[in-house]
One Martini backbone bead per residue (centre of mass of N, CA, C, O) as a GRO file, in nm:
protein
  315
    1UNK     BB    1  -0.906  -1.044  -6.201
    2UNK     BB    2  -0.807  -0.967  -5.844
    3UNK     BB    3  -0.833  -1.126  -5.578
    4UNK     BB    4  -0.924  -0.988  -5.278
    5UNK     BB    5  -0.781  -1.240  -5.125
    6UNK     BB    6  -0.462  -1.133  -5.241
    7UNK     BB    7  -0.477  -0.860  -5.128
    8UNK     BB    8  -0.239  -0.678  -4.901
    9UNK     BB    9  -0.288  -0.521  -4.648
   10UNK     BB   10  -0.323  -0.188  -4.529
   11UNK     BB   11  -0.102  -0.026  -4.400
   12UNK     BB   12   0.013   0.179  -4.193
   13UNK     BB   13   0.252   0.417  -4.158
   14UNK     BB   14   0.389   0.319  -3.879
   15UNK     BB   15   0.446   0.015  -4.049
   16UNK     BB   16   0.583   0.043  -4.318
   17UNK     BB   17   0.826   0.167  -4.124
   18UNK     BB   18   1.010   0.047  -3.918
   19UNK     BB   19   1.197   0.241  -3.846
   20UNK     BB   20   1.072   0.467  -3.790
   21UNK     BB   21   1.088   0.629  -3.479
   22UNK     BB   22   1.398   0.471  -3.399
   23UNK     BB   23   1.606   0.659  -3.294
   24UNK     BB   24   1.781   0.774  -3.069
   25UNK     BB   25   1.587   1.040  -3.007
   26UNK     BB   26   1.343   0.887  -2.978
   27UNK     BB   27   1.450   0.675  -2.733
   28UNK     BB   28   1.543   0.905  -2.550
   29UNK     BB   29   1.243   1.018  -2.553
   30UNK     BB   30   1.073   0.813  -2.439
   31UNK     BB   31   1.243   0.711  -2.164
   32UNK     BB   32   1.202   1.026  -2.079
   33UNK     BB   33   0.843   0.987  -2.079
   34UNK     BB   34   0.838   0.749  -1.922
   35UNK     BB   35   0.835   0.509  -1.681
   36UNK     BB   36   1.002   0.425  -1.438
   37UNK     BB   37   1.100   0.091  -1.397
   38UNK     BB   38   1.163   0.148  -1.107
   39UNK     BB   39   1.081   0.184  -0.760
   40UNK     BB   40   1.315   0.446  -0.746
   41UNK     BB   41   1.238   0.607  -0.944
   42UNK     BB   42   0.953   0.683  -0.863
   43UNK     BB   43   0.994   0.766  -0.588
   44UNK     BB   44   1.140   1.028  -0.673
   45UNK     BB   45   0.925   1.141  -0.896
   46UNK     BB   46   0.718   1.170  -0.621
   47UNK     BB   47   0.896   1.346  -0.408
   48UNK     BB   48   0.930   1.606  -0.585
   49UNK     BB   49   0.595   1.621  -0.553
   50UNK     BB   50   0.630   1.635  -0.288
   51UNK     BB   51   0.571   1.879  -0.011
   52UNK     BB   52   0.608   1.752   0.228
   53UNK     BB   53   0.906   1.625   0.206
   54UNK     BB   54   1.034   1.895   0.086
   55UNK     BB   55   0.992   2.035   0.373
   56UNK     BB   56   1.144   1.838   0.524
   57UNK     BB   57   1.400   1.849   0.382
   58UNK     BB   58   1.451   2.140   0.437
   59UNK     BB   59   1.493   2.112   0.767
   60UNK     BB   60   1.715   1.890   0.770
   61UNK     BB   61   1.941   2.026   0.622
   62UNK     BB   62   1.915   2.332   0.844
   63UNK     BB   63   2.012   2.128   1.102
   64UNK     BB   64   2.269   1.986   0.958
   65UNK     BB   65   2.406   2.249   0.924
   66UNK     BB   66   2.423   2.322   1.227
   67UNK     BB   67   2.580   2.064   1.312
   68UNK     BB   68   2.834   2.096   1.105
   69UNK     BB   69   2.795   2.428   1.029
   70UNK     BB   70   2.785   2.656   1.306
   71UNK     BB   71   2.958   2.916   1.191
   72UNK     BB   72   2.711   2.991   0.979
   73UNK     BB   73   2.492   3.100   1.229
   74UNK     BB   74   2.740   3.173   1.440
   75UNK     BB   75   2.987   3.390   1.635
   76UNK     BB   76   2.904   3.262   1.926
   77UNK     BB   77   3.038   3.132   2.237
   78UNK     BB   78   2.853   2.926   2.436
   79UNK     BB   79   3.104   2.936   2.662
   80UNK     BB   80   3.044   3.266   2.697
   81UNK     BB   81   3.001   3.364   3.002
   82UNK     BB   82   2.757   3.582   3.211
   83UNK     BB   83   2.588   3.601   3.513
   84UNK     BB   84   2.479   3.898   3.460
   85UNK     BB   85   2.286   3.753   3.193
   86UNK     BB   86   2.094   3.539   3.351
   87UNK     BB   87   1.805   3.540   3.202
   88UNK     BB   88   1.766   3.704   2.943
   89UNK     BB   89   1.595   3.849   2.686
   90UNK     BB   90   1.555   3.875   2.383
   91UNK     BB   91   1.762   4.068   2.135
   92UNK     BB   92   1.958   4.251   2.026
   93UNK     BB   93   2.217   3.982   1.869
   94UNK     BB   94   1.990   3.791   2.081
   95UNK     BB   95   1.723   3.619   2.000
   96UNK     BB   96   1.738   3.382   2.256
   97UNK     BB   97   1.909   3.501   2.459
   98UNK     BB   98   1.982   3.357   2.796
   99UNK     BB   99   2.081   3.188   3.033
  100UNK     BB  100   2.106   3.065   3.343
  101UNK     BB  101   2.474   3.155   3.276
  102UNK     BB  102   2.487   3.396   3.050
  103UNK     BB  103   2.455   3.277   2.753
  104UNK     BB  104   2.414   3.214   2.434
  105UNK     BB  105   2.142   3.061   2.310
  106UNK     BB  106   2.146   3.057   2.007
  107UNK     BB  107   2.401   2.873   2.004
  108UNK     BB  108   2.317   2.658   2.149
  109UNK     BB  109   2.114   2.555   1.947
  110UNK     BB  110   2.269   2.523   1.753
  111UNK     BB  111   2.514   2.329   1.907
  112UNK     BB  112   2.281   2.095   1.993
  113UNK     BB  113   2.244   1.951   1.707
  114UNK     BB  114   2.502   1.735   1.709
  115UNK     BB  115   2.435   1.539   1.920
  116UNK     BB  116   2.216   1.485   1.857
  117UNK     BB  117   2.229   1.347   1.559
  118UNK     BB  118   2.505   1.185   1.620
  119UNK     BB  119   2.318   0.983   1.783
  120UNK     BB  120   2.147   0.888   1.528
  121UNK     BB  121   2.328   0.825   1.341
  122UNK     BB  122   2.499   0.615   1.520
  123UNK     BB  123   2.257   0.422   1.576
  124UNK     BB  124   2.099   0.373   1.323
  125UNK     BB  125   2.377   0.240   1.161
  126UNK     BB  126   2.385   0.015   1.391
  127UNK     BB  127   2.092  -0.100   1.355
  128UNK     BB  128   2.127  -0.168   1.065
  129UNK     BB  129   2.368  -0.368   1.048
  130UNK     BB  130   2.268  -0.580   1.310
  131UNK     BB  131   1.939  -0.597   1.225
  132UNK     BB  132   2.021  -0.722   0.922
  133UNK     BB  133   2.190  -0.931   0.947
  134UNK     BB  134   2.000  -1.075   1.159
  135UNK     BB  135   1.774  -1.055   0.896
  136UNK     BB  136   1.924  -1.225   0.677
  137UNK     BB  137   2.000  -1.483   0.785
  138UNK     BB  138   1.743  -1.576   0.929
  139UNK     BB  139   1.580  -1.601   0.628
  140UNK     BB  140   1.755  -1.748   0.434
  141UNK     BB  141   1.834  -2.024   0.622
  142UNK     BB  142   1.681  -2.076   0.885
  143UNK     BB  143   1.576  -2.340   1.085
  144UNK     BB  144   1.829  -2.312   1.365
  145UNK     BB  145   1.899  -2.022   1.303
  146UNK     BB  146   1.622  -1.883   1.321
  147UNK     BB  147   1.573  -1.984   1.608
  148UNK     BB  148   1.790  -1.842   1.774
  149UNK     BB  149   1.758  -1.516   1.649
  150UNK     BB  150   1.485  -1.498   1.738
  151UNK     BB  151   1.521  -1.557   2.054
  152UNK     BB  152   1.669  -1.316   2.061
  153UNK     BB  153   1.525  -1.114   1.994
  154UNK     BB  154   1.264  -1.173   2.185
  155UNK     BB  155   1.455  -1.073   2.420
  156UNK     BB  156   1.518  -0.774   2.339
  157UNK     BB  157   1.219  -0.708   2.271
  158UNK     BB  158   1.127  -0.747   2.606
  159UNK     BB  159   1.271  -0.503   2.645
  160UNK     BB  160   1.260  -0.164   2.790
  161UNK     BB  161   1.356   0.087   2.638
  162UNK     BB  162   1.359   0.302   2.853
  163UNK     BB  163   1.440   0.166   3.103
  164UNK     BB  164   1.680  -0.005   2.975
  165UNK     BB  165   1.843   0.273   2.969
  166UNK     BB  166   1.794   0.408   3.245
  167UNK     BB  167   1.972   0.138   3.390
  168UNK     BB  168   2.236   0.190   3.214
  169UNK     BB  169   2.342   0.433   3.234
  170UNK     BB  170   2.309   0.456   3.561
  171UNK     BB  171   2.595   0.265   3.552
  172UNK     BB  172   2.721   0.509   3.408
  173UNK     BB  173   2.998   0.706   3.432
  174UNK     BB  174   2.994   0.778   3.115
  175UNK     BB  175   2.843   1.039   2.911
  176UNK     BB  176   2.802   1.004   2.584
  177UNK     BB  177   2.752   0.979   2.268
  178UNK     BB  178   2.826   0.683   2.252
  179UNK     BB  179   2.696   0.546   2.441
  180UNK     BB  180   2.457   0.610   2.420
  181UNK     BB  181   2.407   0.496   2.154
  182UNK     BB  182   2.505   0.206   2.216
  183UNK     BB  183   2.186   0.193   2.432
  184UNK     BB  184   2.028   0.203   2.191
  185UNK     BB  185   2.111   0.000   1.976
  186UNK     BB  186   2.061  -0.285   2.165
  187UNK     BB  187   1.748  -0.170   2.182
  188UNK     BB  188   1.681  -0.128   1.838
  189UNK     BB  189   1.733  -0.376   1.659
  190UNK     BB  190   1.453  -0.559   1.636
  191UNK     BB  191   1.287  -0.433   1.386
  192UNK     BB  192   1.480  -0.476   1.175
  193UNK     BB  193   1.508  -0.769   1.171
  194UNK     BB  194   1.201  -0.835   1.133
  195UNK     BB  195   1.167  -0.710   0.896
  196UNK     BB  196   1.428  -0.849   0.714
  197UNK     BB  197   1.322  -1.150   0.760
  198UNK     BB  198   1.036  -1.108   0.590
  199UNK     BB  199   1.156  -1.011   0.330
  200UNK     BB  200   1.301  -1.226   0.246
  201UNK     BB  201   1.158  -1.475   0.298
  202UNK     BB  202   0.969  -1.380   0.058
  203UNK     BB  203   1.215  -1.363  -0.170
  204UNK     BB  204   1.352  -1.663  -0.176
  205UNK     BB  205   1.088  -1.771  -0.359
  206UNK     BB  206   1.142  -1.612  -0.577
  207UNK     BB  207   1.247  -1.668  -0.919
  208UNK     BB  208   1.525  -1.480  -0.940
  209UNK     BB  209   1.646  -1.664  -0.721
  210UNK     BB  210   1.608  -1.939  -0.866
  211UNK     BB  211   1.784  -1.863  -1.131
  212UNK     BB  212   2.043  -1.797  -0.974
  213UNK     BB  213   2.069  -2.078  -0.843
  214UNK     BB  214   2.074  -2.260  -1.115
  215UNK     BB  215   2.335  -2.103  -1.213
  216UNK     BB  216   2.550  -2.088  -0.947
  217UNK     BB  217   2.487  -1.888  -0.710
  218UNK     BB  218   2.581  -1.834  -0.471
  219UNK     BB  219   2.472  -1.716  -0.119
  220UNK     BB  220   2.616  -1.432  -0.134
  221UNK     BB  221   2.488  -1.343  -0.404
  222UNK     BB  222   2.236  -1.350  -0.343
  223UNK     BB  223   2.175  -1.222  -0.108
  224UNK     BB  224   2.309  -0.892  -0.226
  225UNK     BB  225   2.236  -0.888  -0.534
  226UNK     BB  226   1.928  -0.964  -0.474
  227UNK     BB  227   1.788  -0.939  -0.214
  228UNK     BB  228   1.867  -0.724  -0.086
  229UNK     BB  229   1.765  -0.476  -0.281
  230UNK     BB  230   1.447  -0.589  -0.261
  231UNK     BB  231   1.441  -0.522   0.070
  232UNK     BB  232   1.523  -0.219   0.150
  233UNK     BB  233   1.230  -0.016   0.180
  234UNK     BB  234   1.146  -0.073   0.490
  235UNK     BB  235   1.405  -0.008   0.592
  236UNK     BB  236   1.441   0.287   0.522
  237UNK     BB  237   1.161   0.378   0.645
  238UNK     BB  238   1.233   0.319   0.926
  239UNK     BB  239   1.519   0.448   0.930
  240UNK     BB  240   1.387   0.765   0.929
  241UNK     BB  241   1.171   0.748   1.158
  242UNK     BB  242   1.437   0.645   1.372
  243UNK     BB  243   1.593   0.911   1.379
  244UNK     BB  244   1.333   1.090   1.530
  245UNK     BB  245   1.387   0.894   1.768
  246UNK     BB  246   1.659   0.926   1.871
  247UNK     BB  247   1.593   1.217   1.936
  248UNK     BB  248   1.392   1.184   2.148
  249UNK     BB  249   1.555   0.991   2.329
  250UNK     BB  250   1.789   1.189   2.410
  251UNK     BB  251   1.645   1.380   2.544
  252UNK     BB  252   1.501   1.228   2.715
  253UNK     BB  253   1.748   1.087   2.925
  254UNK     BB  254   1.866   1.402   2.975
  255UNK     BB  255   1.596   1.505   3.108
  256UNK     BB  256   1.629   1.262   3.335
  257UNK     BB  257   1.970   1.257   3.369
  258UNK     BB  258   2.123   0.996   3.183
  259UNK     BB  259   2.255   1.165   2.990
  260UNK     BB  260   2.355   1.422   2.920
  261UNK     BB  261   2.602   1.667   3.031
  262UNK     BB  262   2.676   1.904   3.152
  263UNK     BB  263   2.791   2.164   2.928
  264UNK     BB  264   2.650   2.081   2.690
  265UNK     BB  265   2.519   2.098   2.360
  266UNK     BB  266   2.158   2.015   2.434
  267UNK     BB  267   1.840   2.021   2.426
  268UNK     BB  268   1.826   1.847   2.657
  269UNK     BB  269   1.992   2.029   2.855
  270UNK     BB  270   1.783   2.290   2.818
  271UNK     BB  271   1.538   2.132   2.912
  272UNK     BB  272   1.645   2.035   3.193
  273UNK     BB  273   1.769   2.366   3.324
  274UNK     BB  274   1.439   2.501   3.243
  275UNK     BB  275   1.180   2.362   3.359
  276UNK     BB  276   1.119   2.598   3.605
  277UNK     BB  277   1.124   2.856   3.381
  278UNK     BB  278   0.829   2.896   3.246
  279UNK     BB  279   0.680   3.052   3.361
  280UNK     BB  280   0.867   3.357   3.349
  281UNK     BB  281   1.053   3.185   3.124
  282UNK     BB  282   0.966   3.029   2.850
  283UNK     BB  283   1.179   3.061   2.595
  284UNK     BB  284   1.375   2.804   2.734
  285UNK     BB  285   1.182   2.617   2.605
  286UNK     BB  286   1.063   2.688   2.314
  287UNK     BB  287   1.326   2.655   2.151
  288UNK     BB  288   1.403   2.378   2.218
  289UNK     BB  289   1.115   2.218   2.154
  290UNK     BB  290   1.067   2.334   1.849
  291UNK     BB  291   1.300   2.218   1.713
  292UNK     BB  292   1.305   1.932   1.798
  293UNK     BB  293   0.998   1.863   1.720
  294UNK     BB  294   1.096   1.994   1.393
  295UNK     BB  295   1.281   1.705   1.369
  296UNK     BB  296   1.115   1.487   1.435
  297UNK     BB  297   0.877   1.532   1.239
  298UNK     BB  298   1.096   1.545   0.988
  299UNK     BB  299   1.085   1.228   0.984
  300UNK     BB  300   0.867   1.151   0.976
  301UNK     BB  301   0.750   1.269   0.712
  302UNK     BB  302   0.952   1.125   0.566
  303UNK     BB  303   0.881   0.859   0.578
  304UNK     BB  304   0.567   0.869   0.521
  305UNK     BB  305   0.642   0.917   0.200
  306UNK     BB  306   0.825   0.689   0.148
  307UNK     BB  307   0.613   0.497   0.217
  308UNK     BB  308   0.457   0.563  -0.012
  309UNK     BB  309   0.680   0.536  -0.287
  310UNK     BB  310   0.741   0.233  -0.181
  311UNK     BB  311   0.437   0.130  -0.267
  312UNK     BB  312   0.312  -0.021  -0.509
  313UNK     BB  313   0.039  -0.036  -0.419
  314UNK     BB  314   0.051   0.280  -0.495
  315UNK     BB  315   0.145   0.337  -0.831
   0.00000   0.00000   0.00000
C-alpha cells in the first residue's frame, strides 16, 4: 500500500506544462493586455480617454493650422484694405466684417494667429532651456553653486513680471516677435529653475541613481541618463500651462501699448485698435477676444489634465 504523504500533489493544469501559454503570441497578447510599465505610458493610456484634453488638443491643433498654414483658412490678404469698408459688420464672403481700416477682419485673425503661438512657443523653449539649466546644476551639485543660482533666482523672481516687462519694452525702440519672447524669457523661466531644482534634488539620492554612480557613471551621464527623464513631468506640465500664459501676456503688453505695433496682425493689436468701439461694434472685440480666450484655455485645460495623467499618486 503506498504512502499517501509520499504521493506527489495534484498540479493544476497551468502548471502542469510550464511552456503551456507562453510562446510569442501569448506574450506579445500578455504585453499588450497588460498595463503599461512606464509613467508616460499610462499618461498617454489616460489621456486619450480624456474628453476634456482631447477637446483641448483638437481646438490647439486648429489654431496652430492657422499660425502655420494661414491661407488654409482664407483668401483673402489682411493688408488689402479699403477705408470706405471700415468697420463694416460681417456678411456674406467676410464672416468677420471689416475692421477700422477696411481690412478683412476674418483674415487678420487668422493671420493674428502666428504672432501670438510663435512668441509663446519661443519664450517658453527658452525659459525651458535657461531654467532647466540652472535648476539642473542647482540641484544636482548643491553647495556653493546652489547657493549662488538659488539667490540669483530669488532675486529675478522678486521683479514684477508684468511691471517689468512693461518697463523693458518701454525702454526698446523696436518691439517685435523677438523682442517681446526675449522680455517675456528673462522673466519667465524662475518657476521652472525651481520646479527642477526640487525635483532633482529629490531624485539624486534615490537608489537607481546611487546605482548608477557606484558603477562609475560621470555627473553627466548621471544627470541626462538618469535624473533628467524622471525628473521631466512637472516641468512638461508647467510648461504647457505656460505656454497659454505667454499668449495671454503678449495680448495684454500690445494691448497697453508696449508690445507689438500696428500694421502687425495679431489678436493683442485687434484688441487694442478697436476697445472703443464695443458700444457701437461690439464684433471687434468679441471675435478676437473669443479666439485668445479659447486658446488660452485650452492650454490650461491641458496642461491640468497632463497634470492629473501624470501624477502617480493618481494612477
Amino acid at each position: 500500500m503506498t504512502d499517501p504523504s509520499l504521493t506527489p500533489p495534484t498540479m493544476s493544469p497551468a502548471l502542469e506544462s510550464p511552456t503551456l501559454g507562453t510562446g510569442p503570441e501569448e506574450v506579445t497578447r500578455a504585453s499588450q493586455e497588460g498595463k503599461p510599465s512606464s509613467l508616460w505610458g499610462d499618461a498617454r493610456r489616460q489621456l486619450v480617454r480624456s474628453p476634456v484634453f482631447m477637446l483641448s488638443l483638437l481646438y490647439l491643433l486648429v489654431v496652430t493650422s492657422m499660425a502655420v498654414f494661414p491661407k488654409l483658412w482664407t483668401s483673402q490678404d489682411p493688408f488689402n484694405c479699403s477705408i470706405s469698408q471700415s468697420r463694416q459688420p460681417p456678411t456674406d464672403g467676410h464672416p468677420f466684417g471689416f475692421n477700422l481700416l477696411g481690412c478683412d477682419y476674418y483674415a487678420h485673425a487668422i493671420y493674428g494667429a502666428r504672432p501670438s503661438l510663435s512668441i509663446a512657443v519661443v519664450a517658453t523653449g527658452a525659459v525651458i532651456l535657461i531654467g532647466g539649466a540652472i535648476g539642473l546644476l542647482s540641484g544636482f551639485f548643491g553647495g556653493w553653486l546652489d547657493a549662488i543660482l538659488s539667490r540669483v533666482t530669488d532675486i529675478f523672481l522678486a521683479l514684477p513680471f508684468l511691471l517689468g516687462a512693461l518697463v523693458v519694452l518701454a525702454m526698446v525702440s523696436s518691439r517685435n516677435i523677438w523682442t517681446v519672447a526675449m522680455v517675456l524669457t528673462v522673466l519667465g523661466w524662475t518657476v521652472i529653475a525651481r520646479i527642477l531644482r526640487g525635483s532633482v534634488i529629490e531624485a539624486r539620492n534615490l537608489d537607481y541613481v546611487q546605482a548608477a554612480r557606484a558603477l562609475g557613471a560621470t555627473n553627466s551621464r548621471i544627470m541626462f541618463k538618469h535624473i533628467l527623464p524622471n525628473t521631466l513631468a512637472p516641468v512638461v506640465v508647467y510648461a504647457t500651462i505656460m505656454l497659454g500664459s505667454f499668449v495671454s501676456a503678449e495680448a495684454t503688453l500690445t494691448f497697453l501699448g508696449v508690445g507689438l505695433q500696428p500694421p502687425s496682425a495679431s489678436w493683442g493689436v485687434m484688441i487694442n485698435m478697436h476697445q472703443q468701439y464695443f458700444d457701437t461694434d461690439p464684433w471687434l472685440l468679441l471675435f478676437p477676444v473669443g479666439l485668445l480666450v479659447g486658446t488660452v484655455l485650452s492650454f490650461i485645460l491641458a496642461g491640468d489634465a497632463l497634470r492629473d495623467a501624470l501624477d502617480p499618486k493618481l494612477q
